[in-house]
C-alpha positions in Angstrom: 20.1 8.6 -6.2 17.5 7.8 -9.0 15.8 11.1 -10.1 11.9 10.7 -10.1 9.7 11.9 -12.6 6.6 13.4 -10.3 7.8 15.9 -7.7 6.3 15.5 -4.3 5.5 18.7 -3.5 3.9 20.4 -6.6 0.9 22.9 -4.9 -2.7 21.3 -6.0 -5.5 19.6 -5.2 -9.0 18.7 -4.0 -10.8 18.0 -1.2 -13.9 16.2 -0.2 -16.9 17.4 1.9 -19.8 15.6 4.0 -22.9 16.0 2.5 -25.8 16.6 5.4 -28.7 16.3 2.6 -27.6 13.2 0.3 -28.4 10.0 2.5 -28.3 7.5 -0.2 -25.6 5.4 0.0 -24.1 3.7 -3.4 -24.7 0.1 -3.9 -21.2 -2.0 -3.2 -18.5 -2.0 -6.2 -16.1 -4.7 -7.1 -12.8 -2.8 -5.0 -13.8 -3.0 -1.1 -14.3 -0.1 0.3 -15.2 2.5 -3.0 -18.7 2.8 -4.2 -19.2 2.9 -7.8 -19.1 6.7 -8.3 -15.6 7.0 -6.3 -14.4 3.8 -7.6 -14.9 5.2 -10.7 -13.5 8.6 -10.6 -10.6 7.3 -9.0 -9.9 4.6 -11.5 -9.9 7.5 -14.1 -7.8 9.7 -12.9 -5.1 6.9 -12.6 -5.8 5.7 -16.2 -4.7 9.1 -16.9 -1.7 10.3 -15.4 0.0 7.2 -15.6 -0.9 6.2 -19.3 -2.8 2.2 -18.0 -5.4 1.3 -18.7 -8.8 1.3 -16.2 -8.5 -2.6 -15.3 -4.6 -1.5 -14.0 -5.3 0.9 -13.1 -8.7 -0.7 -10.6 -5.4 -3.3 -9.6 -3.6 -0.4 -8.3 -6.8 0.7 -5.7 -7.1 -2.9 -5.3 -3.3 -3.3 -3.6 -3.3 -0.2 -2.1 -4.7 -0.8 1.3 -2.8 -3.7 2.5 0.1 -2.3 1.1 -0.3 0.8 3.3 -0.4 -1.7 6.3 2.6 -3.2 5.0 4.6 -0.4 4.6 4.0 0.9 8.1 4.6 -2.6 9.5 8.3 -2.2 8.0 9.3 0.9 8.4 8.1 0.4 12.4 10.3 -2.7 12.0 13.6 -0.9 11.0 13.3 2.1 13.0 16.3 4.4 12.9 17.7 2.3 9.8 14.8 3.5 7.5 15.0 7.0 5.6 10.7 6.5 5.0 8.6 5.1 2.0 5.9 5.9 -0.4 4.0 3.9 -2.2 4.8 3.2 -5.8 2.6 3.8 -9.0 1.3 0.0 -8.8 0.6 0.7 -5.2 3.2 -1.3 -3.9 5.1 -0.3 -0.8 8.7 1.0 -1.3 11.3 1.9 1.7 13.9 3.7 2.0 17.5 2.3 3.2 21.0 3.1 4.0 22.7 -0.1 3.1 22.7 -3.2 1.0 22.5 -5.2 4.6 19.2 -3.5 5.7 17.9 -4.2 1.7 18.3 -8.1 2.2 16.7 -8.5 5.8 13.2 -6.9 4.0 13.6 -9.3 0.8 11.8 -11.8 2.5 8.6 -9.5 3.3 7.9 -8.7 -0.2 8.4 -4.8 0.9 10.9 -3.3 -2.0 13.8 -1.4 -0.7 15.6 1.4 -1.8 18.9 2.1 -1.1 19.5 6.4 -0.7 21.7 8.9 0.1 20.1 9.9 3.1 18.8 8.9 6.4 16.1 9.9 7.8 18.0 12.1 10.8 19.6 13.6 8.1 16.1 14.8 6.3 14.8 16.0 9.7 18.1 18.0 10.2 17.5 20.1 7.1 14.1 20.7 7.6 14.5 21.7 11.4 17.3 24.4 9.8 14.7 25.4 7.2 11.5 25.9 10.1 14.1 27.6 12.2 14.4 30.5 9.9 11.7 33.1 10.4 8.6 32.0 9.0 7.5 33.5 5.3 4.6 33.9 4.0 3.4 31.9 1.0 6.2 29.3 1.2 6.3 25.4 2.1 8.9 22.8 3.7 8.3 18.9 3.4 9.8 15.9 2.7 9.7 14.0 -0.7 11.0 10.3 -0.1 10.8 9.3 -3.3 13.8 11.6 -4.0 14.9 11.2 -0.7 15.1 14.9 -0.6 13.6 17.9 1.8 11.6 20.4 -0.2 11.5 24.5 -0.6 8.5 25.6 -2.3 8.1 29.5 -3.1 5.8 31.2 -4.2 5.8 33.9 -6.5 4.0 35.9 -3.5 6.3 35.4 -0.9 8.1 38.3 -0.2 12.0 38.0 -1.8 13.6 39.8 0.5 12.4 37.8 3.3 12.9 34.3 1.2 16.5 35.5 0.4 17.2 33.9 4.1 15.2 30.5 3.4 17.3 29.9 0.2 20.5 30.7 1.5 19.7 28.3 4.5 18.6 25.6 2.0 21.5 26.4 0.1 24.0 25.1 2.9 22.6 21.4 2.6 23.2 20.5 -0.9 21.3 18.2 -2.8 19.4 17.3 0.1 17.3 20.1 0.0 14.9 20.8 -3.3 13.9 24.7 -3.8 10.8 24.9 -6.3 9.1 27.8 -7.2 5.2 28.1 -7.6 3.2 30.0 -9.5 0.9 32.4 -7.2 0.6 32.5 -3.3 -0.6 29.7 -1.1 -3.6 30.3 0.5 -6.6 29.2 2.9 -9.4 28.2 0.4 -12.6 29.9 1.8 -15.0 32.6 0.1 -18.2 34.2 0.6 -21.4 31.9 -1.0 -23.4 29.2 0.0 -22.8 25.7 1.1 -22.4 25.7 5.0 -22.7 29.3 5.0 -22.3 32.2 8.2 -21.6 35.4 7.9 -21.4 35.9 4.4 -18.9 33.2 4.0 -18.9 29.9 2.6 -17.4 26.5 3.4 -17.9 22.7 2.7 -19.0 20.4 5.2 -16.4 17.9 6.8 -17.2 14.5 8.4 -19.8 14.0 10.3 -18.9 13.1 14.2 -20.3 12.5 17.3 -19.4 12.7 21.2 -22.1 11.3 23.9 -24.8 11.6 21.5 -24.7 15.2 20.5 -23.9 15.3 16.5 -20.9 17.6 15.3 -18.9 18.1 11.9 -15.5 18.3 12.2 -14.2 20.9 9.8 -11.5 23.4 9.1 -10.1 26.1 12.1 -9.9 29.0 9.6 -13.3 28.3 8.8 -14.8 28.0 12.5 -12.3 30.5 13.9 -14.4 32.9 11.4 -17.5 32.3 11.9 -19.7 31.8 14.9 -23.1 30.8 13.1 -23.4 28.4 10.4 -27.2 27.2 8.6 -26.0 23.9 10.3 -25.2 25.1 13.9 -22.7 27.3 15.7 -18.4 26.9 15.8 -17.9 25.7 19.1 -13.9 25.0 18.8 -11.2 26.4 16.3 -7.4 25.6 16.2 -5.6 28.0 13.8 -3.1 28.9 12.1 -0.6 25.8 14.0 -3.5 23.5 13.0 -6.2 24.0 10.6 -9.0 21.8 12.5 -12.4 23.3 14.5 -15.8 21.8 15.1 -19.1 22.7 14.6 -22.5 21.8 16.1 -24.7 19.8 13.7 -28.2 21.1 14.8 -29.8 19.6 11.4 -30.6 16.3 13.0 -28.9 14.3 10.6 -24.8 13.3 10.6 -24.7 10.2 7.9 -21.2 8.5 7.7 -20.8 9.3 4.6 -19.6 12.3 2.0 -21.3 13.3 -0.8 -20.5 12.4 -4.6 -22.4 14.9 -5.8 -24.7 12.9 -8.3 -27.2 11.7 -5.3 -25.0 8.9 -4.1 -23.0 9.2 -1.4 -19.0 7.0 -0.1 -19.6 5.6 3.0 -17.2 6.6 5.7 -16.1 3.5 8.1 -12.3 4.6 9.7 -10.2 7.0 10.0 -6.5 6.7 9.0 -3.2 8.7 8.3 -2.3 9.6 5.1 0.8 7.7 2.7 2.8 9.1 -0.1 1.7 7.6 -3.5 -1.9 6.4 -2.0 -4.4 7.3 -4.5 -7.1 9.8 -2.7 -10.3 11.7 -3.4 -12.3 14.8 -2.3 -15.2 16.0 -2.7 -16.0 20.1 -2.0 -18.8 22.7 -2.7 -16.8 24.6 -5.4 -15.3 21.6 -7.5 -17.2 18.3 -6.5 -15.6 15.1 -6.7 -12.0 14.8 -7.7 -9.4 12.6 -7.5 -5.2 12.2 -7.3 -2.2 11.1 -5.1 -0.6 11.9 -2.3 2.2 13.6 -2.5 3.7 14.5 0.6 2.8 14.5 4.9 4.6 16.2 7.7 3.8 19.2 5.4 4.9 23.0 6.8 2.8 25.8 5.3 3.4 29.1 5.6 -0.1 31.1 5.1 -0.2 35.0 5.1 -2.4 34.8 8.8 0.7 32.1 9.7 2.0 28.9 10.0 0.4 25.7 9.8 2.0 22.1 10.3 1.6 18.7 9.8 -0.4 18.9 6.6 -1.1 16.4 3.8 -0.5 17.1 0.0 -2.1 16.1 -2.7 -2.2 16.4 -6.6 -6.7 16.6 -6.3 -8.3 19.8 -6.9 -9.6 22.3 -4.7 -10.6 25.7 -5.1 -11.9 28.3 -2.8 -15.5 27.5 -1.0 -13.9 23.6 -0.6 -12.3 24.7 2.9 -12.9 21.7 5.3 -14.3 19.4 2.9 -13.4 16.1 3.4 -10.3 14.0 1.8 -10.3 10.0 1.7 -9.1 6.7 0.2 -12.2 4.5 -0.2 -14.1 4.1 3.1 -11.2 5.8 5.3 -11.6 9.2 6.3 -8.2 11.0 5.9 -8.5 15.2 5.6 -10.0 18.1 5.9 -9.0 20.7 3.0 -7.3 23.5 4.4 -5.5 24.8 1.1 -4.3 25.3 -2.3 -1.4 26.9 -3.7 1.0 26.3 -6.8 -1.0 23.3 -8.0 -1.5 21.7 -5.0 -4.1 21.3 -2.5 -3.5 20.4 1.4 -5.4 19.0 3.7 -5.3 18.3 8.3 -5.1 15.1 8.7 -8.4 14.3 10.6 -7.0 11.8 13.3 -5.5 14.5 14.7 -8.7 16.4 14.7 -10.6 13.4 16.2 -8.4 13.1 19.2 -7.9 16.9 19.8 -11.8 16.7 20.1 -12.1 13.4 21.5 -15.0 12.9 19.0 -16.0 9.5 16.9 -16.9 9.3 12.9 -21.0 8.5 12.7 
């Protein structure tokens, strides 16, 4: 098994919200999908952490989206005889295989394959052991597939008495299961300011959504299971800790596709669509604006003080406090709503989710 250079689960990252007030929309940009202000921050931040220059580092955005189709294509394909996939730093799809025999028979796609350790049963058996023992506080479980490994964060706030029994379950796998340890606890990200603001408390816009013509913004649970009256319109709905999704009533008469950037230009939003391991992502929140990274893990358990939530997205953009249920994306497709930060990383509900718990369609 290859040992990767970028852990999948390191705790940080950023998160983008709606803006209700910013209803000019940037003029189209070279990479389908991205309008010049995204395109641009994006294509930075790649430049940077991988050492390429801008016009790579444009190619990678440029591949990304098919190759996100492309990966899901094969992995649906092999079913049991995948153990997942990522996408790689070029943006390329890459799965994960058991054999030599299952290699060959995705040559011909163009899909690289990777043969590991591990199947994908065998990931799911680990991390089933690990969410068995009783949940602590400040800790996360999820899966990194580029080592083909599950992963133990804690936190330097969890309590050690109480992680003594998630190491020593890890512990019984082996090298199949990762413990790293965080700086810090892992927390919801919400504070009291301005942006959408109710009871002394302040949060970021999500997307803007609609259902039979009345206007809503979906956003985070802990921040509509807090507060009943927003500037924009009351919390009618609120699923948390489990999930970390609620909606609010948009009485401001206005619900643009589209998040602000910040600078007076806005991304449009077009589709929705599930997050992939090593897609390139931006957010955009109240606190830290516009910022941009990668994707670093899904299927993501954590463990807040007020309880366990599930399912989440990582991600390596920033976030801070005030950017709860701001909205995270990859061009034009919708794909969060920032729930947390912790260690480095920042986590995000994956919207689809939130859009069919609510039965509610992007503006």
């Amino acid at each position: 098994m290859r040992t990767v250079s970028r852990s999948a689960i390191t705790l940080a990252a950023s998160a983008l919200a709606l803006g209700l007030l910013t209803p000019t929309v940037a003029s189209a940009t070279s990479i389908e999908g991205y309008s010049s202000d995204v395109q641009q921050a994006a294509v930075a931040e790649i430049a940077s952490t991988e050492g390429i220059t801008p016009a790579a580092a444009e190619e990678v955005l440029r591949v990304q989206s098919d190759s996100v189709e492309t990966l899901n294509g094969a992995l649906d394909q092999l079913g049991d005889r995948q153990a997942g996939g990522y996408l790689d730093d070029s943006g390329k799809p890459v799965v994960n295989v058991l054999d030599e025999a299952t290699a060959a028979e995705l040559a011909p796609s163009g899909v690289a394959a990777r043969v590991v350790d591990y199947s994908a049963a065998e990931l799911r058996s680990a991390r089933e052991a690990l969410e068995a023992v009783p949940a602590v506080a400040h800790t996360a479980i999820a899966v990194d597939p580029e080592a083909n490994q599950v992963v133990l964060t804690v936190a330097e706030e969890a309590d050690d008495a109480a992680a003594a029994d998630l190491l020593a379950a890890a512990a019984r796998f082996g090298d199949a299961v990762r413990v790293e340890h965080a700086t810090g606890g892992l927390h919801k990200a919400i504070y009291g300011g301005e942006a959408i603001t109710g009871g002394g408390s302040r949060c970021s816009a999500g997307f803007n959504v609609n259902s039979g013509g009345q206007l809503y913004i979906v956003d985070a649970g802990h921040c509509t299971g807090a507060v009943s009256q927003w500037n924009v319109g009351p919390s009618v709905a609120a699923s948390f800790p489990g999930n970390d999704y609620g909606l609010i009533r948009n009485d401001t008469g206005s619900g643009p596709g589209a998040v602000t950037l910040w600078d007076g230009s806005t991304q449009a939003i077009n589709s929705a669509g599930n997050a992939t391991v090593g897609q390139r992502i931006c957010k955009s929140g109240s606190t830290t604006g516009l910022t941009c990274g990668v994707v670093q893990a899904t299927n993501v358990t954590v463990n807040y003080s007020q309880g366990a939530v599930h399912q989440l997205i990582q991600t390596s953009a920033s976030v801070n406090s005030g950017d709860s249920g701001g909205a995270l994306f990859a061009g034009s497709t919708a794909l969060g709503i920032t729930s947390g930060m912790g260690g480095g990383s920042s986590f995000f509900q994956p919207v689809v989710e939130a859009l069919n718990a609510y039965g509610v369609s992007l503006n």
